[in-house]
Jmol script that loads the backbone (N, CA, C; Angstrom):
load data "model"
ATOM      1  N   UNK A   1      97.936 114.230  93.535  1.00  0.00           N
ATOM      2  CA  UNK A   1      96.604 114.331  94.110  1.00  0.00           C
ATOM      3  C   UNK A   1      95.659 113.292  93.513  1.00  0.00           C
ATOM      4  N   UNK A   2      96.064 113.198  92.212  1.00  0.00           N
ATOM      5  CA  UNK A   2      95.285 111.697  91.776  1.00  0.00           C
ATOM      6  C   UNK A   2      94.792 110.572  92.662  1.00  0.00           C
ATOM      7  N   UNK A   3      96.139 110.001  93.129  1.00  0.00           N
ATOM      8  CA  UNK A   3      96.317 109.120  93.320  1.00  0.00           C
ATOM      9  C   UNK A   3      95.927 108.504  94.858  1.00  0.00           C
ATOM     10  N   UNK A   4      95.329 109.983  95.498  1.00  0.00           N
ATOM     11  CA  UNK A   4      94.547 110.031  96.700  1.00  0.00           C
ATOM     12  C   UNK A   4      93.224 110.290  96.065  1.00  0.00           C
ATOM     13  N   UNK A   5      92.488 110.315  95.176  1.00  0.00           N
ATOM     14  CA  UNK A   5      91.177 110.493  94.812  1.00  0.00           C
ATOM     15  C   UNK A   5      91.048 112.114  94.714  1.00  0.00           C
ATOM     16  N   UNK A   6      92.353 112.968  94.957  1.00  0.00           N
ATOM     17  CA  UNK A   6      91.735 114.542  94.513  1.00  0.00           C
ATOM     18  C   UNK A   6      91.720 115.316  93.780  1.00  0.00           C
ATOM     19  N   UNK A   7      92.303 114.798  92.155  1.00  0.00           N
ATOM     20  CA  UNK A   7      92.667 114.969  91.087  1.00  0.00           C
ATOM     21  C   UNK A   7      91.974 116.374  90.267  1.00  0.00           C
ATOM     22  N   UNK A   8      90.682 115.983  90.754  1.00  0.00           N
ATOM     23  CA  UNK A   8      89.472 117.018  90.265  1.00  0.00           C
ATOM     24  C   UNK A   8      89.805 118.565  91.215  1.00  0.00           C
ATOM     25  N   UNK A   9      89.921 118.217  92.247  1.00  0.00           N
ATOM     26  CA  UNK A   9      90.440 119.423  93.205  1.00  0.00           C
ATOM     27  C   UNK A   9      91.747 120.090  93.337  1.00  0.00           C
ATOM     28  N   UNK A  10      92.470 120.009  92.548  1.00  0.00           N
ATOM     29  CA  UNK A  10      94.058 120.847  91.946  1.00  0.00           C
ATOM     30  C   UNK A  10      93.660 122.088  91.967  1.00  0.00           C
ATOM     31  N   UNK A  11      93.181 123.082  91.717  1.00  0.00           N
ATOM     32  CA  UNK A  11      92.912 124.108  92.307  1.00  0.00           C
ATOM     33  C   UNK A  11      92.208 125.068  93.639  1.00  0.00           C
ATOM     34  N   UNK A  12      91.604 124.166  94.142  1.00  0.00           N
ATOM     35  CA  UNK A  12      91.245 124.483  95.401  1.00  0.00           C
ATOM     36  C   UNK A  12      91.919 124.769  96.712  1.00  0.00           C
ATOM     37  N   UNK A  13      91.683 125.980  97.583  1.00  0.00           N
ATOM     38  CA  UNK A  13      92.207 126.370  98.107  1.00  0.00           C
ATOM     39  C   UNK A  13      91.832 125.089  99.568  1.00  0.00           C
ATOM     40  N   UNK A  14      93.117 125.003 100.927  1.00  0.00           N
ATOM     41  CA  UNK A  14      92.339 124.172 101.991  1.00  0.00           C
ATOM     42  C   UNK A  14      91.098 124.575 102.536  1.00  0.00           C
ATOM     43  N   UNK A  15      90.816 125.949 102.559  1.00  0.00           N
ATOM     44  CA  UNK A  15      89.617 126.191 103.311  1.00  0.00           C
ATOM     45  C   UNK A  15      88.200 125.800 102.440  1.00  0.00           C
ATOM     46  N   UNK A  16      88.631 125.533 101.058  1.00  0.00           N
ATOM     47  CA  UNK A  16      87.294 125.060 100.284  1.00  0.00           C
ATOM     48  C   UNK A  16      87.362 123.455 100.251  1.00  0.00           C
ATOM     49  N   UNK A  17      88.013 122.761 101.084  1.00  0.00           N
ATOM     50  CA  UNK A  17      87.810 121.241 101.294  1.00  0.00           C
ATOM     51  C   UNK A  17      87.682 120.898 102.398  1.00  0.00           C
ATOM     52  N   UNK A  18      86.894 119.687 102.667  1.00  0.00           N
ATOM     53  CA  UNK A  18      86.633 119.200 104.327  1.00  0.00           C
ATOM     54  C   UNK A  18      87.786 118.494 104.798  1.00  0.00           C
ATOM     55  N   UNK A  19      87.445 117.931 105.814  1.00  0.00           N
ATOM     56  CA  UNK A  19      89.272 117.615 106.576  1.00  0.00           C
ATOM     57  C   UNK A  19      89.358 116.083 106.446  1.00  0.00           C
ATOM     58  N   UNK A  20      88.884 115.645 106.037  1.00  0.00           N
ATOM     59  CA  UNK A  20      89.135 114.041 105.043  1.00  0.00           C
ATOM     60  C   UNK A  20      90.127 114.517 103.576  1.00  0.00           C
ATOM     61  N   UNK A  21      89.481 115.720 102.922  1.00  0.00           N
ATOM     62  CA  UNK A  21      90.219 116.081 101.825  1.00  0.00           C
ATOM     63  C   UNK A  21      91.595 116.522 102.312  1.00  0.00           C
ATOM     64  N   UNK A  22      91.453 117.578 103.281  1.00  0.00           N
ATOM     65  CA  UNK A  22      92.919 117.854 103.912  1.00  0.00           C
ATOM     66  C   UNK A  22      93.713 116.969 104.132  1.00  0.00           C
ATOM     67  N   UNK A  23      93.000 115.905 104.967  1.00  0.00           N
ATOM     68  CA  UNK A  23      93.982 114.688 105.562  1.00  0.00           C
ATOM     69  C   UNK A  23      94.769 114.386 103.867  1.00  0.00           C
ATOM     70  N   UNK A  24      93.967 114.004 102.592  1.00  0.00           N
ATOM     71  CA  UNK A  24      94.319 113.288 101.687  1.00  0.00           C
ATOM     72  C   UNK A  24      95.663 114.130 100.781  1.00  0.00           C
ATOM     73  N   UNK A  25      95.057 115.698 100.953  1.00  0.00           N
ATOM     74  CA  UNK A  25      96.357 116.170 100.434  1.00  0.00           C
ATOM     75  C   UNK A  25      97.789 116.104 101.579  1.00  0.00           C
ATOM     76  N   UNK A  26      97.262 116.374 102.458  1.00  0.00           N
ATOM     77  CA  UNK A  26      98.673 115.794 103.562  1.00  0.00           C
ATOM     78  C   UNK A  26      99.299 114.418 103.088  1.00  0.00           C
ATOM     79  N   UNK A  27      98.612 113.668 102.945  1.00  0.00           N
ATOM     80  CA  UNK A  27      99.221 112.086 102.298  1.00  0.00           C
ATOM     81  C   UNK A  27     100.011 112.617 101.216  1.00  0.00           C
ATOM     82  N   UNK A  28      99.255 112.810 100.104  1.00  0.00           N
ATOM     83  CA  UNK A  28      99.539 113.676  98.915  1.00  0.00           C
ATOM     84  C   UNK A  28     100.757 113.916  98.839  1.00  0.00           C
ATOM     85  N   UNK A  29     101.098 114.791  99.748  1.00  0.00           N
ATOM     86  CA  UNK A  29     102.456 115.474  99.884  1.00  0.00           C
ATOM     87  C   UNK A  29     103.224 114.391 100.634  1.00  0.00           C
ATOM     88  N   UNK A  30     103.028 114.036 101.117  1.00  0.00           N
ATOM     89  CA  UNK A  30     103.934 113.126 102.059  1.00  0.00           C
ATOM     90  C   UNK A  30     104.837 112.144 100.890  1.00  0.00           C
ATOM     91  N   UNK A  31     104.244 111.738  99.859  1.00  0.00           N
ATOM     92  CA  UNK A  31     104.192 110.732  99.292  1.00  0.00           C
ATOM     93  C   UNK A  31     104.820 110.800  97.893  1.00  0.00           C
ATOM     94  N   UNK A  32     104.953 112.303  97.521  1.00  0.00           N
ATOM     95  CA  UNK A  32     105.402 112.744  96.658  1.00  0.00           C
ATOM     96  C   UNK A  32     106.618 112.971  96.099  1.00  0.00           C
ATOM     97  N   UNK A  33     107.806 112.285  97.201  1.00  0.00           N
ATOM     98  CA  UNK A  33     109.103 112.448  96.687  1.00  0.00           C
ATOM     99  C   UNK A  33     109.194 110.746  96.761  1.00  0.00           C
ATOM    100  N   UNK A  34     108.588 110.103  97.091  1.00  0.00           N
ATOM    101  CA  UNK A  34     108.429 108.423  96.861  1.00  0.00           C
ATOM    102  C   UNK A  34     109.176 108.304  98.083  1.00  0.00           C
ATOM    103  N   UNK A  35     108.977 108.159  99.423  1.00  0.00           N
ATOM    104  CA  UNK A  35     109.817 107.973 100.417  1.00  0.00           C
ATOM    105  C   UNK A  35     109.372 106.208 100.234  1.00  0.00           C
ATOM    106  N   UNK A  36     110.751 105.903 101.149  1.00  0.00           N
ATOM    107  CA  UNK A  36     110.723 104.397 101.872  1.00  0.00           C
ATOM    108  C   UNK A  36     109.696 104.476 102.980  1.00  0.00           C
ATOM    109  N   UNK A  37     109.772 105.300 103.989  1.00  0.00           N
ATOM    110  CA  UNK A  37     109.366 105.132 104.777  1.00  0.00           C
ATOM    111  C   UNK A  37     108.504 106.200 105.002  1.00  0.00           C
ATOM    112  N   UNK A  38     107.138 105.873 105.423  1.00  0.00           N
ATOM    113  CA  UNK A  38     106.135 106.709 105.826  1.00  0.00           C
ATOM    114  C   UNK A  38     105.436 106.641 107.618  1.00  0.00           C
ATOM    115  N   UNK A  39     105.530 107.820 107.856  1.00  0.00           N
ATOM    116  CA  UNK A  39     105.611 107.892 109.575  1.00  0.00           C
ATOM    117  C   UNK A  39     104.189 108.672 109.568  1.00  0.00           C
ATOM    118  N   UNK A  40     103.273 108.278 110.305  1.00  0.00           N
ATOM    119  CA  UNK A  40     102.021 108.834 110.608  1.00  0.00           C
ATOM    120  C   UNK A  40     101.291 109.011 111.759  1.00  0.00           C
ATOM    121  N   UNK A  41     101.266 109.829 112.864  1.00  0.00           N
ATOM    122  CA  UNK A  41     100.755 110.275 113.978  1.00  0.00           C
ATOM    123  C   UNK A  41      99.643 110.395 113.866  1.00  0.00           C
ATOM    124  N   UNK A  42      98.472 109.777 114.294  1.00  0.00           N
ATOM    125  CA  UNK A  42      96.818 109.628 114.084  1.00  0.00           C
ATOM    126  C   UNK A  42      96.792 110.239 113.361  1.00  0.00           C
ATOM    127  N   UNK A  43      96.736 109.528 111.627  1.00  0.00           N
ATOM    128  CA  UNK A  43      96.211 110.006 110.575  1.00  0.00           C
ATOM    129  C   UNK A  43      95.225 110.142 110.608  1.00  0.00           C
ATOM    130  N   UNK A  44      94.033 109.652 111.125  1.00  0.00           N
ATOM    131  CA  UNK A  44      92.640 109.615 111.168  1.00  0.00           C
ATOM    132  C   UNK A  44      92.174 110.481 112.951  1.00  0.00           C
ATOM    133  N   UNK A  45      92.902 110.775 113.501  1.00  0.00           N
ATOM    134  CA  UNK A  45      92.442 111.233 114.820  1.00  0.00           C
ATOM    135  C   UNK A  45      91.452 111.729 114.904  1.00  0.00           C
ATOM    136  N   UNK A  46      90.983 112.617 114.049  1.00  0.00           N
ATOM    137  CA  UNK A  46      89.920 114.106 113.815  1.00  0.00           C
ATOM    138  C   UNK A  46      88.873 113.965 112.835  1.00  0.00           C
ATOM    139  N   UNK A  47      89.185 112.560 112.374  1.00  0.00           N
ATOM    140  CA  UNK A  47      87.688 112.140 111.299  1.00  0.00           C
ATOM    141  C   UNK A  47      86.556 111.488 111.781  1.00  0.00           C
ATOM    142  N   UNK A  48      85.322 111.186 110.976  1.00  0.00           N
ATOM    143  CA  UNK A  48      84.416 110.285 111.667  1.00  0.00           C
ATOM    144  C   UNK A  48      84.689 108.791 111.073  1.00  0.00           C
ATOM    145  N   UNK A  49      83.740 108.017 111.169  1.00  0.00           N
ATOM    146  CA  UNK A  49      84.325 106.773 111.101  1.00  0.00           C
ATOM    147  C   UNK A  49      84.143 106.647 109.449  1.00  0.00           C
ATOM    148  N   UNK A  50      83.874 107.125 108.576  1.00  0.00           N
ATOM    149  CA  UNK A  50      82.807 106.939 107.244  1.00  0.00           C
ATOM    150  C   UNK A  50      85.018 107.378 106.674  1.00  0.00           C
ATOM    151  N   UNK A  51      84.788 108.894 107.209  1.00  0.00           N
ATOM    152  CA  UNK A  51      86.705 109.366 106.188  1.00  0.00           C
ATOM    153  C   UNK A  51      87.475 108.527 107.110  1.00  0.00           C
ATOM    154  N   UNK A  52      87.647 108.365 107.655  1.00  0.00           N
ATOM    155  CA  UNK A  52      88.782 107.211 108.744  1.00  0.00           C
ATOM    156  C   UNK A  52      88.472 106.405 107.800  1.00  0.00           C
ATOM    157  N   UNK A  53      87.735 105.092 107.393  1.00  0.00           N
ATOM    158  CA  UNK A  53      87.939 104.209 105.930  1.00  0.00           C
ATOM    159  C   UNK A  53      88.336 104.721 105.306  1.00  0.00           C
ATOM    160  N   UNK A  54      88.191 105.675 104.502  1.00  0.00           N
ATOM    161  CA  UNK A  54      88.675 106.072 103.108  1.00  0.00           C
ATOM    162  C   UNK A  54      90.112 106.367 103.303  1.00  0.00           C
ATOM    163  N   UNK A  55      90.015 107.293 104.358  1.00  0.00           N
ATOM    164  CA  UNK A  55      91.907 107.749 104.450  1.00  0.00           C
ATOM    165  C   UNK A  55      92.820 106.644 104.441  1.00  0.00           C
ATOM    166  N   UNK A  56      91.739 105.534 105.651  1.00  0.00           N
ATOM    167  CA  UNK A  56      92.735 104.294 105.718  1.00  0.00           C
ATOM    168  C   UNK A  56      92.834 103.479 104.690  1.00  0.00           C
ATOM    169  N   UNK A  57      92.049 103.193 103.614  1.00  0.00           N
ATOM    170  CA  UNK A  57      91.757 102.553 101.804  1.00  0.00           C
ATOM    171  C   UNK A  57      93.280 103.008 100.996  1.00  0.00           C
ATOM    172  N   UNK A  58      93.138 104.865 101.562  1.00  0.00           N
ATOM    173  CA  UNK A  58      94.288 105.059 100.228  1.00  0.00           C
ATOM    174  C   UNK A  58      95.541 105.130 101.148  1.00  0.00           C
ATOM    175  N   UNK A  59      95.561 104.869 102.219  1.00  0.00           N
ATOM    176  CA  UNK A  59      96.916 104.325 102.903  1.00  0.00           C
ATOM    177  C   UNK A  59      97.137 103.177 102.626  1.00  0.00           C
ATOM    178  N   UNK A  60      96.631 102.242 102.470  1.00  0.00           N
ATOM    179  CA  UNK A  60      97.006 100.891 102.575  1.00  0.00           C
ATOM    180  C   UNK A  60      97.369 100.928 100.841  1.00  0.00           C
ATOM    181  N   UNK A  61      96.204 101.226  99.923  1.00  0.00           N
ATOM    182  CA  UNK A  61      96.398 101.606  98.489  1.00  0.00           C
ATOM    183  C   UNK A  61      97.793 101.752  98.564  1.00  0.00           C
ATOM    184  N   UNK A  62      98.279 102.881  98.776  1.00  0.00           N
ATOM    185  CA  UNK A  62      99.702 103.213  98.619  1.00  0.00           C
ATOM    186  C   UNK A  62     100.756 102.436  98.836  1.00  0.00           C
ATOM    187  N   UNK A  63     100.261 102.097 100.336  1.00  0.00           N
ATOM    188  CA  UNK A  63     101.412 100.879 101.038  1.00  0.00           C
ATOM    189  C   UNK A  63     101.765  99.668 100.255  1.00  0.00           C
ATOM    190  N   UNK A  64     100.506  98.796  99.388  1.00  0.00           N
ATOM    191  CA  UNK A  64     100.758  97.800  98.623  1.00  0.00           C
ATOM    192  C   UNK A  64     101.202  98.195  97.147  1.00  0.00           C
ATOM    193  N   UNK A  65     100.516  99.650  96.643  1.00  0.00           N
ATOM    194  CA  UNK A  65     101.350  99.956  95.374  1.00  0.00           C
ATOM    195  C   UNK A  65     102.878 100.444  94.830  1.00  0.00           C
ATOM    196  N   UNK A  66     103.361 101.046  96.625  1.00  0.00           N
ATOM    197  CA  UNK A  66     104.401 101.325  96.090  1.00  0.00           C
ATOM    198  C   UNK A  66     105.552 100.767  97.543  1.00  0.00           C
ATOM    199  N   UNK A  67     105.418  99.914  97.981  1.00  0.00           N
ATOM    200  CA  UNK A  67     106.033  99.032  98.944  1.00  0.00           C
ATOM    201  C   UNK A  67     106.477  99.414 100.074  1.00  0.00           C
ATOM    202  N   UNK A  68     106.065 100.601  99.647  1.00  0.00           N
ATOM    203  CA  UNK A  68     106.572 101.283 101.549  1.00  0.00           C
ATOM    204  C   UNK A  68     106.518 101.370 102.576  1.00  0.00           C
ATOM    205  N   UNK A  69     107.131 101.124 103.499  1.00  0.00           N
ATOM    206  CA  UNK A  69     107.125 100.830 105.267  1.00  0.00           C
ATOM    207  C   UNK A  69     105.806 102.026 105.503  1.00  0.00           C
ATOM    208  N   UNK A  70     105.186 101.541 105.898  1.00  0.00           N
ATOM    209  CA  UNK A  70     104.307 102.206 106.622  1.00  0.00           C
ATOM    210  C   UNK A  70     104.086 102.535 108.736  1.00  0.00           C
ATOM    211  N   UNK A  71     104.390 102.965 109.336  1.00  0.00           N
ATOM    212  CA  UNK A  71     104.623 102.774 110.831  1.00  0.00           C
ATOM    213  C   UNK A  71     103.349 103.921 111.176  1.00  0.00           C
ATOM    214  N   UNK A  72     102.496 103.802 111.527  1.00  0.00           N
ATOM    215  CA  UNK A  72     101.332 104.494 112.145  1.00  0.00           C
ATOM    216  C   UNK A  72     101.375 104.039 114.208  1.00  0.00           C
ATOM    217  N   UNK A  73     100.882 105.480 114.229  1.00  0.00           N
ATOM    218  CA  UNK A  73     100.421 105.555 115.634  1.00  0.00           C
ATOM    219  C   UNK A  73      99.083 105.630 115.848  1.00  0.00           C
ATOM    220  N   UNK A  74      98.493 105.127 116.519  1.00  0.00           N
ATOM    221  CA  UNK A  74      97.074 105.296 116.647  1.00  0.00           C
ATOM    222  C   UNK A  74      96.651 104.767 117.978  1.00  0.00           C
ATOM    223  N   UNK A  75      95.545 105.031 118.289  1.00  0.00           N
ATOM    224  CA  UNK A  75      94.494 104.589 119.641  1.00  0.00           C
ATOM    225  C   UNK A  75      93.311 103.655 119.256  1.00  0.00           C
ATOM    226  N   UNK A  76      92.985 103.738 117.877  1.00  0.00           N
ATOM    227  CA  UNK A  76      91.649 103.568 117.283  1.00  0.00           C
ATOM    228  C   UNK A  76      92.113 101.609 116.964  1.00  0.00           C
ATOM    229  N   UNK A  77      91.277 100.813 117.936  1.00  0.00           N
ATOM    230  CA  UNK A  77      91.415  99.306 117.547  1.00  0.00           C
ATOM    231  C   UNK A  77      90.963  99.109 116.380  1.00  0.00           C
ATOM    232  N   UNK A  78      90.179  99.670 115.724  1.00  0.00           N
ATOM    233  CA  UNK A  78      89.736  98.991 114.262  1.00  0.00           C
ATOM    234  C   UNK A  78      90.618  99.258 113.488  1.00  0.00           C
ATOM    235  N   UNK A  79      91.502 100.213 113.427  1.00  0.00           N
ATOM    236  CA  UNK A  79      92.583 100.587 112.397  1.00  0.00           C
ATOM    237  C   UNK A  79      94.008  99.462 112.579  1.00  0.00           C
ATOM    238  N   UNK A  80      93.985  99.494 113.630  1.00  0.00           N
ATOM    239  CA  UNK A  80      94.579  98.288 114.595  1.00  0.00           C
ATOM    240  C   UNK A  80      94.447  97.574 114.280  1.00  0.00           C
ATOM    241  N   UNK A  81      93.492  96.606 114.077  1.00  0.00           N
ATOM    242  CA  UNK A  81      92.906  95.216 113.644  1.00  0.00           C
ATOM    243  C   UNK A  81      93.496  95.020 111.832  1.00  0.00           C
ATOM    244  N   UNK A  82      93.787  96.495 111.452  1.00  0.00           N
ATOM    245  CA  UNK A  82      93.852  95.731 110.144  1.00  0.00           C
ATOM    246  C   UNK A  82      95.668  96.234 109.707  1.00  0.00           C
ATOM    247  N   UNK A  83      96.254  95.992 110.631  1.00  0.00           N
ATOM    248  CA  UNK A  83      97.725  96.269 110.333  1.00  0.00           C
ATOM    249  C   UNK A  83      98.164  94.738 110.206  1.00  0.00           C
ATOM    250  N   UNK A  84      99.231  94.369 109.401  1.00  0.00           N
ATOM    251  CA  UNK A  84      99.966  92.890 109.535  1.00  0.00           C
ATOM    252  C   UNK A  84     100.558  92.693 110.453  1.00  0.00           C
ATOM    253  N   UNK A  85     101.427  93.539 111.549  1.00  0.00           N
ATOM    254  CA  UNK A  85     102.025  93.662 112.536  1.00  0.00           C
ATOM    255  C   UNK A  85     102.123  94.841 113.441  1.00  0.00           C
ATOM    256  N   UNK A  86     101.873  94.819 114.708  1.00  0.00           N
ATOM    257  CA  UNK A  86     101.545  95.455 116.156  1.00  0.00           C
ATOM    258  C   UNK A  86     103.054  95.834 116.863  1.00  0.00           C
ATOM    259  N   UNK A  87     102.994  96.773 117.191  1.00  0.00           N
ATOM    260  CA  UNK A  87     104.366  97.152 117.771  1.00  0.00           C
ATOM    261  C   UNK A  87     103.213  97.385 119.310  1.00  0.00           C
ATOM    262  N   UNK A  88     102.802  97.289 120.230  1.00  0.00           N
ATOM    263  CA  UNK A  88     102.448  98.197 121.824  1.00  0.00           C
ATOM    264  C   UNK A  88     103.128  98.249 122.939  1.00  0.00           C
ATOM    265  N   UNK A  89     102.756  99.649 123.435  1.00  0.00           N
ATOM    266  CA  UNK A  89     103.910  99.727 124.076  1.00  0.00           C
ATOM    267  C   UNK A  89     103.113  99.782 125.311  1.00  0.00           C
ATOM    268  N   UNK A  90     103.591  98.963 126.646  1.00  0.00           N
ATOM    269  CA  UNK A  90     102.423  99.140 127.669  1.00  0.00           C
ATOM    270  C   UNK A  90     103.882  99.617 128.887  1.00  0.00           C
ATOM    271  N   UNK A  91     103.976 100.075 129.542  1.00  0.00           N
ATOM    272  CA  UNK A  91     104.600 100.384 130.749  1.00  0.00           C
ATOM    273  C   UNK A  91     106.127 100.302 130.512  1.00  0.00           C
ATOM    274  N   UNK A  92     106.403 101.101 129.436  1.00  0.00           N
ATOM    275  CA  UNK A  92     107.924 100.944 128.668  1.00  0.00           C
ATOM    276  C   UNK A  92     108.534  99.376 128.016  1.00  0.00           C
ATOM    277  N   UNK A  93     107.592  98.735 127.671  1.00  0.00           N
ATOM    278  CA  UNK A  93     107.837  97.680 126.745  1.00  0.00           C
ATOM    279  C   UNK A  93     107.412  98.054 125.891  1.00  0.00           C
ATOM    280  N   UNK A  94     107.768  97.543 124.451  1.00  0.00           N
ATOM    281  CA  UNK A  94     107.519  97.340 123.314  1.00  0.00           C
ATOM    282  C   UNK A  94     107.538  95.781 122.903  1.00  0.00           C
ATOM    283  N   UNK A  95     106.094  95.261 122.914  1.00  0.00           N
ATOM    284  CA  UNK A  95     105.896  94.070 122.379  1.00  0.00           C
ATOM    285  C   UNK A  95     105.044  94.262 120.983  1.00  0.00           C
ATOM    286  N   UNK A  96     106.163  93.119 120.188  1.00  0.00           N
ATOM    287  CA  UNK A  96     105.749  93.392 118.679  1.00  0.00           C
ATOM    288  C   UNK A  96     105.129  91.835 118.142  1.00  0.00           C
ATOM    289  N   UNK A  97     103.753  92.120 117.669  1.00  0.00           N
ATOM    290  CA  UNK A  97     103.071  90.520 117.105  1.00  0.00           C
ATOM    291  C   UNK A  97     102.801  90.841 115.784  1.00  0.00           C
ATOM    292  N   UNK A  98     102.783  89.545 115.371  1.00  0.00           N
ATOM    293  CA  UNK A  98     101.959  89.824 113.763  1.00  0.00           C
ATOM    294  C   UNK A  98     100.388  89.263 113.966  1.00  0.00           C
ATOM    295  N   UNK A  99      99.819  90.150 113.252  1.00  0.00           N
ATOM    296  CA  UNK A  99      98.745  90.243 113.106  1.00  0.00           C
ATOM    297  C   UNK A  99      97.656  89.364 112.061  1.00  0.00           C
ATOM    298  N   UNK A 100      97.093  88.176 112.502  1.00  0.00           N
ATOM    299  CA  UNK A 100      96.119  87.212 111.641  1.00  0.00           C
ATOM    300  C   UNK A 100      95.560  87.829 111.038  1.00  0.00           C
ATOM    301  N   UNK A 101      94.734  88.848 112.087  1.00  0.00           N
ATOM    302  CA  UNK A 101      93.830  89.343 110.680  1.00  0.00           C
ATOM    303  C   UNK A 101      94.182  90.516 110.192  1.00  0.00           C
ATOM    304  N   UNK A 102      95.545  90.981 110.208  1.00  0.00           N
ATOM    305  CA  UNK A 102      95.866  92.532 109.546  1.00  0.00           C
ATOM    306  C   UNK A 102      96.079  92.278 108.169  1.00  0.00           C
ATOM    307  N   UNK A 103      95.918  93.180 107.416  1.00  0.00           N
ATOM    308  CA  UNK A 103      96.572  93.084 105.769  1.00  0.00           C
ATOM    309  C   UNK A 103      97.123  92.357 105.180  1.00  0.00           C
ATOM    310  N   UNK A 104      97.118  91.872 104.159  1.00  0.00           N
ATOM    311  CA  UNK A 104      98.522  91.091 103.632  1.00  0.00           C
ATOM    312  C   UNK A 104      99.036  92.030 103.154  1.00  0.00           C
ATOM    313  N   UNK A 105     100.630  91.741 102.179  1.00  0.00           N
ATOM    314  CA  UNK A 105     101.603  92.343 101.641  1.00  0.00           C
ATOM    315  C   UNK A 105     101.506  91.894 100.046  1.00  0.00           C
TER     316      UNK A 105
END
end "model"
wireframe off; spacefill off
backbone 0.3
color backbone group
C-alpha cells in the first residue's frame, strides 16, 4: 500500500476511503505478487479528472519501477496521449502505432 501512496491507511476499512483510494488499493493488490504483466479495464473510468492523474502517476510509477507490461483499455484520449504505444481497434482491425508523445521507458 506504500507504494501507491496508502501506507498511512493499512487499517481502514473500503467504505472509509474514496474511490481514487479504492482504485489505488485495487492496484495495490494487483501488483503484489510482482506480475509481468498487468491488464487494466478503465482504471480510471469512474474518477474525475484531478484522481484519473494520480491513479495514472502511480501506474506509470510502477510501470517504469518495476518493468512491467502494462496493456490498458480505455476511451479517455488524454490517458491515450500518454501511452508509448496504441493498439485501436476500429471495425475489427487492430492497428498498432508508437506513440511521440507517450511515455518513455
Amino acid at each position: 500500500l506504500k507504494s501507491v501512496g496508502l501506507g498511512e491507511r493499512l487499517g481502514h476499512l473500503p467504505s472509509e476511503m474514496s474511490g481514487g483510494q479504492q482504485q489505488r488499493v485495487a492496484i495495490a493488490r494487483a501488483l503484489v505478487k510482482n506480475p509481468k504483466v498487468l491488464l487494466a479495464d478503465e482504471p480510471t473510468g469512474n474518477l474525475d479528472e484531478s484522481m484519473r492523474d494520480e491513479i495514472m502517476d502511480v501506474l506509470e510509477a510502477q510501470w517504469k519501477e518495476h518493468g512491467l507490461t502494462f496493456i490498458m483499455v480505455t476511451h479517455d484520449s488524454a490517458i491515450a496521449k500518454k501511452a508509448p504505444r496504441l493498439a485501436t481497434i476500429r471495425k475489427g482491425r487492430i492497428t498498432v502505432t508508437e506513440n511521440a508523445s507517450g511515455a518513455t521507458k
